[in-house]
N, C-alpha and C positions, 0 to 999 in steps of 0.2 A: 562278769560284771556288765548291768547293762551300761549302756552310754546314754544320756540324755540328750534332744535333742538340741537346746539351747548350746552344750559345752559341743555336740559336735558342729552344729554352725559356724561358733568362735573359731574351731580348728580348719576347718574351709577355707576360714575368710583371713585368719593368720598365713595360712599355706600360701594362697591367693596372692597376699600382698606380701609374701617374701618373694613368689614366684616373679610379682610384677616389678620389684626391688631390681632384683637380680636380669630380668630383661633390659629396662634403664638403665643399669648401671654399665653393659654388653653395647646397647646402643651409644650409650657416650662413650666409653670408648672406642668403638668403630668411626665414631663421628673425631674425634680427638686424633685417631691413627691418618684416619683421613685427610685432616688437614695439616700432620706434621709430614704426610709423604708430599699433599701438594706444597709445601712452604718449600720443599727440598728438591723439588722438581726442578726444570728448568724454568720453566713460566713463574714459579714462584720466583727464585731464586733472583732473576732478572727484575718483577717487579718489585723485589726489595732494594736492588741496587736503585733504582729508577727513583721507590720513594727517600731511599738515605739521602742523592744526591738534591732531592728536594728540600728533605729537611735541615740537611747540613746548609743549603740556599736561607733558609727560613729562619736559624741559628745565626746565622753570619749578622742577618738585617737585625737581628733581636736584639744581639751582644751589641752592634757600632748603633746602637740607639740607644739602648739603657747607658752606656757607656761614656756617650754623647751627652745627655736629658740633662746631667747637672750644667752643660754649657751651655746649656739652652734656656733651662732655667734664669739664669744669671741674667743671662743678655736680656731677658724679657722684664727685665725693672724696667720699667722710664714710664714716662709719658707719651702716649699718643693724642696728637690733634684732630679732632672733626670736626670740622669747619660747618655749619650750618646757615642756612640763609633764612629770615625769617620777612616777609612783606606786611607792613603796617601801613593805612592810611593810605593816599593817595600814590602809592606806588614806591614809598621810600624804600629802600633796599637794604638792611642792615645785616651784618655778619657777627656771629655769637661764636664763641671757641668752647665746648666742652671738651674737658679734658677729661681721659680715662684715665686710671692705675690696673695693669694690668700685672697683677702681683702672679709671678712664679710661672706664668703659663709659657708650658714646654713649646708649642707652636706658635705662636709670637714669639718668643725667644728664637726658634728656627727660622720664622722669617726675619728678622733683625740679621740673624747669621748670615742670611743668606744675601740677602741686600744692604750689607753694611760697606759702606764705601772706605773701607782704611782695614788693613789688616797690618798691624805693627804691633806683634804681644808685647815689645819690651814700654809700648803704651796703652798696653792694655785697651788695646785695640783689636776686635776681632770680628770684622767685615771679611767676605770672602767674596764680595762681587767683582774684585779688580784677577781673583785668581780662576773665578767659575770662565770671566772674557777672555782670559788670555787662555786658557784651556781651550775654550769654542774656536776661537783666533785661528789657533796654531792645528789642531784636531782637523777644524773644519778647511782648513787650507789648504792640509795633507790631504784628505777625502776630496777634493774636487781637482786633487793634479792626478789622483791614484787614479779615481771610477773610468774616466772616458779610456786615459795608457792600457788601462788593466783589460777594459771588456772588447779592448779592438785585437788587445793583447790574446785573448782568448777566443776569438772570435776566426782569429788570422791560426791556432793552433788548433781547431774542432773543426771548420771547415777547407782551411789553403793550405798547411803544412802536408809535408811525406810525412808516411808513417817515425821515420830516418831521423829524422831532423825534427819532430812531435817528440818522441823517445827526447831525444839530446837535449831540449829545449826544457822540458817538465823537468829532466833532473838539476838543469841549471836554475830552473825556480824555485824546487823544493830545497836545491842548496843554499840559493838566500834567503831560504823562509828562517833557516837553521842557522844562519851567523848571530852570535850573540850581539845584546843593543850595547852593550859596551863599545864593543869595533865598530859598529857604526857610526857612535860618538867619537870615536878617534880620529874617522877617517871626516867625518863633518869638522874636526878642529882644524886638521891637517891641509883638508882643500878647501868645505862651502865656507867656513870663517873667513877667513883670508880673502879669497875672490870677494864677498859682501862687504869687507872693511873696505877693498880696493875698486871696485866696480862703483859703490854709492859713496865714496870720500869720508866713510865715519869716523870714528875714535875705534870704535869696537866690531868684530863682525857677529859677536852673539846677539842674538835677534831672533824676533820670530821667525821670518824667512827660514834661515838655517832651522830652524826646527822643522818647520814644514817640508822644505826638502828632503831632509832625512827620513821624515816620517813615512813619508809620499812613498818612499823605496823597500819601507820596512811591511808598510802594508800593503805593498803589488801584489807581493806572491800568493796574498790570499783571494784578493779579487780575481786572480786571473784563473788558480788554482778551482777554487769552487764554481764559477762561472765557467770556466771550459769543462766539467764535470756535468753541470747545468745544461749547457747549450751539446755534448758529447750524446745524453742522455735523450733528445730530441729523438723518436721515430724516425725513420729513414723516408718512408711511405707518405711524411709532409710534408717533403722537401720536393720527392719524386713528382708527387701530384700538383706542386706549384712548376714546376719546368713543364709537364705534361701540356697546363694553363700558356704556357709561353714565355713564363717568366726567366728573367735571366738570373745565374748565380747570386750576381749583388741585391737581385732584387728579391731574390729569395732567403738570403742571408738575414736581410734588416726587415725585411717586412714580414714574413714567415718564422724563420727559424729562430731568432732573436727576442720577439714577440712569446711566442711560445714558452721560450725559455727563462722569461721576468722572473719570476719565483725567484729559481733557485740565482738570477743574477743580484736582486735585492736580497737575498740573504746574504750573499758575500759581501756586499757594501756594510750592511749589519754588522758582521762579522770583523772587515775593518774597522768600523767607527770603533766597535770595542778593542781592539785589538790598539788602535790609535790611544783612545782615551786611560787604558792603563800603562802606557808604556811613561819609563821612570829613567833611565839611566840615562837613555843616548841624547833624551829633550832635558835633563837635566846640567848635562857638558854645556850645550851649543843654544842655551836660551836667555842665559845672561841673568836670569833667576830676580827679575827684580818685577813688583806687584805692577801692573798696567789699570789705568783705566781710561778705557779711552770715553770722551766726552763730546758730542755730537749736540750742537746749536740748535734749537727747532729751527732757525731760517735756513739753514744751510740745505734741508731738505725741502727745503721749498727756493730758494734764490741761489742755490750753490751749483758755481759752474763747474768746467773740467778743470779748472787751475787751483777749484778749491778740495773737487775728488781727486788729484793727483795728491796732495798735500795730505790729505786723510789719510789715504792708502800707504803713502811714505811711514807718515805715522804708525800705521797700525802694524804694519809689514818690518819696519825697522827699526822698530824701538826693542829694548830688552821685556820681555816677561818672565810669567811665575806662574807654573802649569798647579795644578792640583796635586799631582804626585810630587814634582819636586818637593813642593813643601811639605808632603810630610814626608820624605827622604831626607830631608837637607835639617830639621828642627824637632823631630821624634827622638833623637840623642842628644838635644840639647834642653829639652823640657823634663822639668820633675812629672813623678810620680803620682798621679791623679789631682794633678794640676790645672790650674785654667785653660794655660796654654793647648797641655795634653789631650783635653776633653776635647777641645777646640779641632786638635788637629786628628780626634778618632768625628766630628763631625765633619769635619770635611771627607775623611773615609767615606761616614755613613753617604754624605750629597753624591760622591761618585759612586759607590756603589748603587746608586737611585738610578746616577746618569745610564752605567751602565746594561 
């Protein structure tokens, strides 16, 4: 039978393109094997950890905002004032007040959150600027007793310790990294309360102070930890070529070696501040848990002597506060279930979670 030539074409050009079928199909799978052996490699395997803990990061902010957004909402009823000035005629000066309605909007509701001067749910009240200050207060009090103890701390263990006594010294730090913030808080009731009630003549000795104190001791171990790791990790051969120069130990320490070592000594203050800003139990015993605001006169910074800075700092230092975690450790079991309050206090979550 003969074959014509049109029907044998067809068979060519069907053979053709099952052949080319069949190659594509050989290459996606090669391409498919390929990248389920790199997924399963180490390099794979590592940058999925790398991206989870991102995204679980990315999850965390997503949930305490949508979570938050109805408290945000809320807060953003009211009225805002804009003061405008408008100049007529011979220079007269007149002031007009348009008011806006800023109906629903989530970020004006968060700024309201955020700089509302009263936080009192059972008056439906929900300002958080008395607890973002007393958090800063207390936070930043600990961070400025810890940084200088800590980096002299580490400084005195990378360059002047024995070997002997460097050994002894890091396990004694990494043992107080590991005492829980509970005993902390106990041993703050037991000694820094007491001495602050009887040292400053108060009623109480929970106070800022006491927090700061504690705090100050909770986050040494980390400044000192990462900063002698930091300053440890310096080349030997910068050190060597500043003595070579004439320079003496000390001056090779702080102007060479220390210099050098910035990085990674700012990254352990980072490290504290976080470390500082979530901790909840031991600032929750020894801070007397009540909302601060403290209130500064504009003339004060301009005409305020030391009798009137001493009086502030009493203030600020010996009054009771109300850290951010406290509150919501101390009123997350006493708020209903997607309630004002509750939203309230996963927005304050969400602000610390920002802070940190």
């Amino acid at each position: 039978m003969r074959v014509r030539p049109v029907q044998f074409n067809i068979f060519l050009f069907k053979r053709a393109k099952t052949k080319g079928l069949l190659t594509m199909s050989i290459k996606i799978k090669i391409k498919v094997l390929d990248y389920v052996k790199r997924f399963f490699s180490p390099e794979g395997l590592s940058a999925l950890c790398a991206l989870s803990s991102l995204a679980i990061t990315g999850l965390i902010f997503v949930f305490l905002f949508l979570e938050a957004a109805p408290a945000f909402k809320k807060l953003s009823y009211g009225f805002w004032t804009v003061h405008l000035a408008w100049l007529f005629g011979y220079g007269n000066l007149f002031e007009s007040n348009i008011w806006l309605f800023l109906d629903g909007n989530i970020f004006a509701g968060l700024w309201n959150f955020i700089t509302g001067t009263t936080w009192s749910p059972n008056a439906y009240l929900f300002g958080i600027l008395p607890v973002i200050q007393s958090t800063l207060i207390v936070v930043g009090g600990a961070v400025l007793v810890a940084t200088p103890i800590g980096i002299l701390s580490a400084v005195h263990l990378a360059e002047y310790c024995s070997l002997k006594l460097k050994t002894t010294l890091k396990y004694v730090i990494e043992l107080l990294a590991s005492i829980p913030s509970v005993v902390y808080g106990l041993v703050g009731l037991t000694i820094v309360v007491p001495w602050i009630k009887n040292a400053f003549n108060l009623s109480s000795g929970n106070t800022a102070l006491a927090g700061i104190i504690i705090l100050s001791v909770m986050i040494l171990p980390t400044i000192v930890s990462v900063s002698e790791d930091a300053i440890s990790s310096i080349p030997k051969e910068l050190s060597e070529a500043s003595y070579a120069l004439g320079a003496k130990k000390f001056q090779t320490v702080f102007k060479v070696v220390l210099p050098a070592a910035a990085t990674g000594v700012a990254a352990s203050i980072i490290l504290a501040v976080a470390r500082a800003l979530g901790e909840t139990m031991a600032v929750l015993m020894l801070t007397g848990n009540t909302p601060f605001l403290l209130d500064i006169p504009p003339e004060f910074i301009f005409y305020g002597g030391l009798e009137k800075v001493s009086l502030y700092l009493k203030e600020i230092f010996l009054s009771p506060v109300y850290l951010m975690t406290s509150a919501i450790a101390l009123e997350v079991g006493e708020s209903s279930w997607n309630s004002m309050h509750y939203q309230s206090l996963l927005g304050i979550g969400f602000v610390l979670f920002v802070m940190t």
